[in-house]
C-alpha positions in Angstrom: -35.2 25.4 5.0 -31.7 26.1 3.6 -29.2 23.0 2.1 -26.9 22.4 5.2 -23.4 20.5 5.2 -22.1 18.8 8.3 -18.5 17.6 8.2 -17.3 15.4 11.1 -13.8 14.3 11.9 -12.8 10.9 12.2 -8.8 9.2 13.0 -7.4 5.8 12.4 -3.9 4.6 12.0 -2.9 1.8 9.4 0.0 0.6 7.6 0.7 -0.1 3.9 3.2 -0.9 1.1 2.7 1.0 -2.2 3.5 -1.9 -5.0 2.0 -3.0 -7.6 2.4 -6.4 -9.1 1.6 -5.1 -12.5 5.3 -3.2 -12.3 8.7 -4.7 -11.8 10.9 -3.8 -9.1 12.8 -0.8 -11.0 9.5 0.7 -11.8 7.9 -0.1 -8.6 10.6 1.8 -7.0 10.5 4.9 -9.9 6.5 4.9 -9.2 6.3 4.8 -5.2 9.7 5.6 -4.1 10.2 4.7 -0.2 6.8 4.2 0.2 7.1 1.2 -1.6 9.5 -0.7 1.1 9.1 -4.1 1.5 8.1 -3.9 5.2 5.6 -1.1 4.7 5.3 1.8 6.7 2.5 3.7 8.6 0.1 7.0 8.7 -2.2 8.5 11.1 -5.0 9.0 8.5 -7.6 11.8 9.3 -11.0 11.5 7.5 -13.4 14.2 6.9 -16.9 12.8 6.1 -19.4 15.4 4.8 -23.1 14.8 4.8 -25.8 17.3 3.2 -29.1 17.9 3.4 -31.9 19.9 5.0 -32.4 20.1 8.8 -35.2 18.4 10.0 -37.6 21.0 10.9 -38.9 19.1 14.6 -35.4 18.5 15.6 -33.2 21.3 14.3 -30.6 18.6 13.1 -29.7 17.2 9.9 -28.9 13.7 11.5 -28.2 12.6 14.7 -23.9 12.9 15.2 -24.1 10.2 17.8 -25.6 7.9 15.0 -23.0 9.2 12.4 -20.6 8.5 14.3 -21.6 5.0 14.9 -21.9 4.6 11.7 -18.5 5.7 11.0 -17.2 3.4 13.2 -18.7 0.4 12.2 -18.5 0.9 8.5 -14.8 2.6 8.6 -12.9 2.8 12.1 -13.3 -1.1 12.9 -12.1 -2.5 9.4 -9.3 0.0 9.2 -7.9 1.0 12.3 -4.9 -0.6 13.4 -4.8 -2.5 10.0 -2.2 -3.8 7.4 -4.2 -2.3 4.5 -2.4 -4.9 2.1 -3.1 -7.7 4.3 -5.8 -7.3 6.0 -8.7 -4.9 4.0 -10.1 -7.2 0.8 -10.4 -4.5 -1.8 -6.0 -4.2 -1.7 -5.5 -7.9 -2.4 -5.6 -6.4 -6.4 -5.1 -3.0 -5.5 -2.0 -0.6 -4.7 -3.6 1.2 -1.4 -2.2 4.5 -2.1 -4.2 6.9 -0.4 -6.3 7.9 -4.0 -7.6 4.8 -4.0 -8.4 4.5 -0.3 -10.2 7.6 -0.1 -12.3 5.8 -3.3 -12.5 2.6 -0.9 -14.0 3.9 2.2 -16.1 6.4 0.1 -17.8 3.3 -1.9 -18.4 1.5 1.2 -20.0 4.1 3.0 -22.1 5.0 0.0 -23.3 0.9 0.2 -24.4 1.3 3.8 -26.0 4.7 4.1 -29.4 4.0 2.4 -29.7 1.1 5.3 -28.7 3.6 8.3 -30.3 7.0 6.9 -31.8 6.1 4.3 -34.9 7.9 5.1 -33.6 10.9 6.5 -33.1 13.1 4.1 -29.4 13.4 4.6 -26.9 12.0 1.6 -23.4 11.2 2.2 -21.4 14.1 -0.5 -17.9 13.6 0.1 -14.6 12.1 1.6 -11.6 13.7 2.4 -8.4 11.9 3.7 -5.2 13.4 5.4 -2.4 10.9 5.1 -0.1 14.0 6.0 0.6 17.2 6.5 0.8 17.9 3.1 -1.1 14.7 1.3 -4.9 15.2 2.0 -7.3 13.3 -0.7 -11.1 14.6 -1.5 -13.5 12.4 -3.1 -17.3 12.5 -3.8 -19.4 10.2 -2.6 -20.8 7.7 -5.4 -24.6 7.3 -5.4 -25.9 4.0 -3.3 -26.2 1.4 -5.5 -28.6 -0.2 -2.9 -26.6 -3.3 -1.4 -28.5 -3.7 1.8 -27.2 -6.9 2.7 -23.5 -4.8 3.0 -24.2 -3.1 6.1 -25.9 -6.2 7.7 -22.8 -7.8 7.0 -20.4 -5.4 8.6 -22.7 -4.7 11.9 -22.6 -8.5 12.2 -18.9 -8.4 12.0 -18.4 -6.1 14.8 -20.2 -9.0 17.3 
């Protein structure tokens, strides 16, 4: 059977303030320009996730899209939707969350989980891409699983 990628389509709104507090105010300002306004601002993010892999031969599917997309939600929709990514996402209490490093974010923690939801399907997780707008759309690989099981457990259990 041929290689197959499946892309599916995913939306979640969240705010942010570009600063870093490596930079003083002049440079913050040079670096991030309005987007670094002390009372943030917002995007309507869309994110691409792309899986590959070979169809299984009994179902004629690659995975199962309804279990993708609970995935997705679990791992990426719940902990970022409707968020204040400084505030309220761990990994940007020491990071700037411009959209680069984001895209680096969600692709890490999905990479964590998918050995636990597929791992045994034959189907790898190959790459991110964000639209923050129009004109600002982010692409990242996927890193390999580093095998942290006890991630995924951790965020199902959160969405109780």
């Amino acid at each position: 059977m041929a290689d197959v990628r499946l892309t599916r389509r995913y939306r979640f709104s969240a705010s942010h303030r570009l600063h870093s507090e490596q930079l003083s105010v002049e440079e913050n300002r040079a670096v991030y320009g309005k987007c670094n306004n002390p009372y943030g601002h917002g995007h309507d993010y869309v994110v691409d996730v792309t899986i590959r892999g070979y169809v299984d031969e009994t179902r004629g599917r690659l995975i199962s899209i309804d279990a993708l997309d609970q995935f997705v939600q679990a791992v990426v929709l719940k902990n970022f939707d409707r968020r204040n990514l400084n505030v309220e996402v761990s990994e940007f209490a020491t990071l700037s969350p411009t959209t680069e490093v984001l895209s680096q974010v969600i692709a890490r923690r999905l990479s964590e989980a998918w050995p636990i939801a597929f791992g045994g399907s034959g189907a790898r997780l190959e790459k991110l891409r964000i639209r923050e707008t129009r004109n600002n759309i982010f692409e990242v690989l996927a890193p390999e699983p580093v095998g942290r099981e006890d991630k995924f457990d951790e965020i199902s259990e959160s969405r109780s």
